[in-house]
Structure formats: C-alpha cells, structure tokens
N, C-alpha and C positions, 0 to 999 in steps of 0.2 A: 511768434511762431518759432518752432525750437525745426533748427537745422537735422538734416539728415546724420551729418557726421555728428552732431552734438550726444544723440542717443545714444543709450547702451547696448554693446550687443547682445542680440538675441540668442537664446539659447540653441543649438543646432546650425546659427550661420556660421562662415567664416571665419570670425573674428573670435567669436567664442571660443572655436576650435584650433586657437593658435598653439596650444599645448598638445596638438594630439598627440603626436611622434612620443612623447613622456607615457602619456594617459596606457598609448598601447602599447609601452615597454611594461607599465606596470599590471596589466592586466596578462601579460603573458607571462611575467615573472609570478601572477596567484596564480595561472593556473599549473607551470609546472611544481610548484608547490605541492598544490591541490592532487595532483598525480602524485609525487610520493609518499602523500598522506593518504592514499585511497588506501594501498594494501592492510593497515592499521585498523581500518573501519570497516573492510570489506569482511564478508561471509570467509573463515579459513578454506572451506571446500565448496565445489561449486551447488551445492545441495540450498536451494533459496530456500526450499519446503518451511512454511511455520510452524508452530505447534499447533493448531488451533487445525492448517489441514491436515497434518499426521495423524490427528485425533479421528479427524471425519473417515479419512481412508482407512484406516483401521477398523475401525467401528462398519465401517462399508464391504471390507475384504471380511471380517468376519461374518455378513451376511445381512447385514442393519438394511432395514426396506425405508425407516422416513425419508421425506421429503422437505424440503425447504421451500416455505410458501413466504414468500417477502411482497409486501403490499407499503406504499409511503413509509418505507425505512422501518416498518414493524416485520421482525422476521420471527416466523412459527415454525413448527414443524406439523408434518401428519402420518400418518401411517396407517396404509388400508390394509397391509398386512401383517401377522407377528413376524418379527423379527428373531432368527435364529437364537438359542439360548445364550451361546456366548455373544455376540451380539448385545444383545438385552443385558447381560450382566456391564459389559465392558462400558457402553450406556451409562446404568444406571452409576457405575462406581467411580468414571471415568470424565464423562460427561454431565451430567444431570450435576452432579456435586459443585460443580465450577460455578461461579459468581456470575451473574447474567449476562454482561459487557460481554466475556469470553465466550458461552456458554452461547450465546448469538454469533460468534468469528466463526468455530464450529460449524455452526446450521448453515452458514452462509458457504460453508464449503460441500456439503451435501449437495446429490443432485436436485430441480427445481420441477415444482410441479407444474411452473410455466414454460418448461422445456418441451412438451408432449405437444 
C-alpha cells in the first residue's frame, strides 16, 4: 500500500502550486502585453457597426418593410408590404446580389417577425 507522502501531487493542492508566485507573475506580465497590443487590433473609432448591419439599416432608413423570420438557424425573410422604390432598388443591387452566408448577417439585422 503506497504512503500518502509517496503520491504525486494532485493538481489544484498545495504542492502542485508550489510555483504559483512565478505562474502569476507570468500571467500578469501576458496580460499587460495583451493591453498594449489591444489598440493594434481594436476598431480605429468607436463605431463597432458591421457591414452587414450598415447594409440592413440603410435599406431600413430607406423605407425596406421585410422582416426576418429565423426558425432552427434557417433565416428568411417576408414582406407583407412593398417596400419603397429606393428601398427595393438598394435590395435588389445591394443585398440580394451578396453570397448567401452574408446575405443571411443582413436579414439577421432586420427587424423580426417574432418581435410582434
């Protein structure tokens, strides 16, 4: 029968954590790193907006009435009324033309018909 002291320690006791004072010098030293590499990777202005909702709001401020109906991650749209002409144009030249993937981020930024 193997003694107490004989085992190894276990991860999270004591003994394991005989290096912490190191561990949490190195982890504070990523993180101030990590802070002066944010501004590099961050947005230049505070503006997060995607493209994908620039596209919806626009298309929305020009007077666009679809809706976004999302069911088990299939997203549609519908429209029970015509949508203004520029609208409809901006749609069809702006929207509609984009690759489906995108063309889904979009609809997904429209208002939802399960919001009513």
């Amino acid at each position: 029968m193997a003694r107490h002291e004989d085992a190894p320690p276990v991860s999270g006791s004591d003994d394991a954590r005989s290096d912490e004072g190191r561990a949490a010098a190195e982890r504070a030293d990523a993180a101030r790193r990590a802070e002066r590499n944010l501004p590099d990777i961050a947005p230049q202005d505070d503006d997060l907006e995607t493209r994908s909702h620039q596209l919806a709001e626009t298309y929305l401020h020009l007077g666009g009435h679809r809706r976004a109906v999302m069911d088990d991650n299939i997203t549609d749209t519908r429209k029970w009324e015509p949508d203004e002409p520029e609208a409809e144009a901006f749609w069809q030249e702006n929207i509609a033309t984009l690759p489906k993937a995108e063309r889904k981020q979009v609809e997904q930024h429209l208002p939802s018909v399960n919001e009513d």
